[in-house]
Each structure stands twice: as structure tokens, then as C-alpha cells.
C-alpha positions as protocol buffer text, in pm:
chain_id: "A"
residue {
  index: 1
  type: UNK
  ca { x: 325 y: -2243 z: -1026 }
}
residue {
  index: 2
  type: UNK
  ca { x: 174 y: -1930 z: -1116 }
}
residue {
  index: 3
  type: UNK
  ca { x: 204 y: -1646 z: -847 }
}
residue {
  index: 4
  type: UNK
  ca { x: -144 y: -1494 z: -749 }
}
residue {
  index: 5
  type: UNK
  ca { x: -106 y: -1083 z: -655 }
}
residue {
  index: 6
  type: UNK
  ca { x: -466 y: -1093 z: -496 }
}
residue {
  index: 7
  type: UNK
  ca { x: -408 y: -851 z: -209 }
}
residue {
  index: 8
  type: UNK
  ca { x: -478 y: -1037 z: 87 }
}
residue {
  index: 9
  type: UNK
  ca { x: -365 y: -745 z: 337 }
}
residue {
  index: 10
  type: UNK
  ca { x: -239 y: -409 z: 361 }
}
residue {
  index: 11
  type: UNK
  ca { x: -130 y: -209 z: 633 }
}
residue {
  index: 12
  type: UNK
  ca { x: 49 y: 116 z: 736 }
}
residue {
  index: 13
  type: UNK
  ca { x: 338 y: 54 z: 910 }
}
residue {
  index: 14
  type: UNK
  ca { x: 537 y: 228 z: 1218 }
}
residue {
  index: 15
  type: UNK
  ca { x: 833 y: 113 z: 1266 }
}
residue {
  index: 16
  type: UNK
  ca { x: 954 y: 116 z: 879 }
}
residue {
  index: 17
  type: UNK
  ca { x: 922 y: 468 z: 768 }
}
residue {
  index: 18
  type: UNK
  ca { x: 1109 y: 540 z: 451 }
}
residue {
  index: 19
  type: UNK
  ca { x: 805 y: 820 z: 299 }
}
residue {
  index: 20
  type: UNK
  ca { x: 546 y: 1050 z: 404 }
}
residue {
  index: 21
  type: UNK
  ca { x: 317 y: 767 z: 332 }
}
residue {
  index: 22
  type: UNK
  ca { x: 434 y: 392 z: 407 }
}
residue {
  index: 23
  type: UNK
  ca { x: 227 y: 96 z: 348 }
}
residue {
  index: 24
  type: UNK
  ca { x: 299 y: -245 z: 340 }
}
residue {
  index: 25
  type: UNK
  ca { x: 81 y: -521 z: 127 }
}
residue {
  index: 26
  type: UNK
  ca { x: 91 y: -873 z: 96 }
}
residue {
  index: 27
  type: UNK
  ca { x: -63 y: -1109 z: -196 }
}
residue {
  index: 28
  type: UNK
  ca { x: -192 y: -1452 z: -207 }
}
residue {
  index: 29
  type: UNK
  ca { x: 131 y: -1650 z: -333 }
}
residue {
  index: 30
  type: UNK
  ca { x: 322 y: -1353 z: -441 }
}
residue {
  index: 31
  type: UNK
  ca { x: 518 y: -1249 z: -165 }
}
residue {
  index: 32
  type: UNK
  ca { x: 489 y: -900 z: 64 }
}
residue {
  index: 33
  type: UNK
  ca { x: 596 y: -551 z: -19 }
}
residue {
  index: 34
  type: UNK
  ca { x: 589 y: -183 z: 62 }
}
residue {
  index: 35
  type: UNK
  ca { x: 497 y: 155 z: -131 }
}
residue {
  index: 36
  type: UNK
  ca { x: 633 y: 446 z: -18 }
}
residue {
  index: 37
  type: UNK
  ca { x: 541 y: 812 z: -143 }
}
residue {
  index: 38
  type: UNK
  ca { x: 718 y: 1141 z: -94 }
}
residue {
  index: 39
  type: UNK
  ca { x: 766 y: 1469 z: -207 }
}
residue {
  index: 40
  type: UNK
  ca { x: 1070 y: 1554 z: -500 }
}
residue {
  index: 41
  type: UNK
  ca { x: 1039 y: 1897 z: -564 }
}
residue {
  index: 42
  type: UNK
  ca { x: 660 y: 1990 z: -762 }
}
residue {
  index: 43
  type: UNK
  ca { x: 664 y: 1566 z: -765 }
}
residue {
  index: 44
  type: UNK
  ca { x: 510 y: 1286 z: -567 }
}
residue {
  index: 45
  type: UNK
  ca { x: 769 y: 1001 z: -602 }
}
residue {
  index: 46
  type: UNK
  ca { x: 633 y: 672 z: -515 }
}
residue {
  index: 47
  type: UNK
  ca { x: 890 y: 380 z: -464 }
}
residue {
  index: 48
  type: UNK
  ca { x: 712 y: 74 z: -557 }
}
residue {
  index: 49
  type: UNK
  ca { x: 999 y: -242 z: -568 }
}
residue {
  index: 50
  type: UNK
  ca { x: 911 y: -281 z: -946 }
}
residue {
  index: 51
  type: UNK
  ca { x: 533 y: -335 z: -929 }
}
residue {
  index: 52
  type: UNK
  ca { x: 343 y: -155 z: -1166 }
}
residue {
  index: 53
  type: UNK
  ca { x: 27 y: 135 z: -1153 }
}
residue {
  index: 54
  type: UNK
  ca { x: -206 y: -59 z: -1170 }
}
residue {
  index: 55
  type: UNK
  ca { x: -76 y: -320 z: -907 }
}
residue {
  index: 56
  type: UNK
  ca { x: -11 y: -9 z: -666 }
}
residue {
  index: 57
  type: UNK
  ca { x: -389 y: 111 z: -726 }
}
residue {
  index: 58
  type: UNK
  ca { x: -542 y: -197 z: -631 }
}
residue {
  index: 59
  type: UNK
  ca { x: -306 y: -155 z: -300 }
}
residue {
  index: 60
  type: UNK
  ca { x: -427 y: 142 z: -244 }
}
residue {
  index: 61
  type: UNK
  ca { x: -808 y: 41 z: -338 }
}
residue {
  index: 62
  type: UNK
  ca { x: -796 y: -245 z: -77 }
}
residue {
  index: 63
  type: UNK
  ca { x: -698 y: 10 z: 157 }
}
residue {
  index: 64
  type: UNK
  ca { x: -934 y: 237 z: 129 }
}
residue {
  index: 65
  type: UNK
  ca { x: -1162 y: -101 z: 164 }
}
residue {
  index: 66
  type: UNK
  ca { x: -1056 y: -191 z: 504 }
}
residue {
  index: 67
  type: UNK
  ca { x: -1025 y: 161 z: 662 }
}
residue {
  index: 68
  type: UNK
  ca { x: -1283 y: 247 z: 923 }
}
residue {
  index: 69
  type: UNK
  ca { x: -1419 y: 660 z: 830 }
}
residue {
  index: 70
  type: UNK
  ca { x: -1376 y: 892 z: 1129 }
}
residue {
  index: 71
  type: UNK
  ca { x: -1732 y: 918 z: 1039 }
}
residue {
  index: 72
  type: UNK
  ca { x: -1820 y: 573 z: 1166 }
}
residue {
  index: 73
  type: UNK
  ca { x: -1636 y: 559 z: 1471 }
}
residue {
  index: 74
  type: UNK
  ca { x: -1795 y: 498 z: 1800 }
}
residue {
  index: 75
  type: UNK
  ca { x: -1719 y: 732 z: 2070 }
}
């Protein structure tokens, strides 16, 4: 069977911290992950288990997609 990566959920996670910036994804028949980014030096390291750019920019596109703007919240 083929595995499908279609992000079916991201999220940003509290009780595993291993970055600055921690977020956890999970695909269609894939499996679930995390991306974490910190600082190394001038660098922004991003630890990724394997997957590649452009896999890690649609994670980060689908959570830009699903984040409510300060903007747009009701107080």
C-alpha cells in the first residue's frame, strides 16, 4: 500500500518540548511526527525525523491554515 503524507493535523505541543518551536503533525496513512527548531549559533536547526523541505513546509502551511489571528478573536 502506498503511504499518503496528506497532513491531516498539526499541533503545538506542551508537554514534549525538545526546541524553541515544537510541533507535532500527523498524515493520512503515513504515521505522526514532530519538527522541532532551535537556535545553533547564527543557525536555525530544525530536527525533522528524516522528512524533507518541502514535507516540513506543507507542515508548517497547514498550520498557518488552522491558526485563529489575534486579529479575529472575540473578546
Amino acid at each position: 500500500m502506498k503511504r499518503d503524507f496528506t497532513i491531516i493535523g498539526v499541533s503545538l505541543p506542551e508537554d514534549y518540548r525538545e526546541g524553541l518551536i515544537d510541533i507535532s503533525w500527523r498524515t493520512k496513512t503515513a504515521g505522526f511526527g514532530h519538527l522541532s527548531f532551535h537556535n545553533e549559533g547564527n543557525d536555525i536547526i530544525c530536527s525533522s525525523e528524516g522528512m524533507s523541505k518541502d514535507f516540513i513546509k506543507t507542515v508548517l502551511n497547514h498550520l498557518v491554515d488552522i491558526a485563529i489571528l489575534d486579529s479575529e478573536v472575540k473578546k
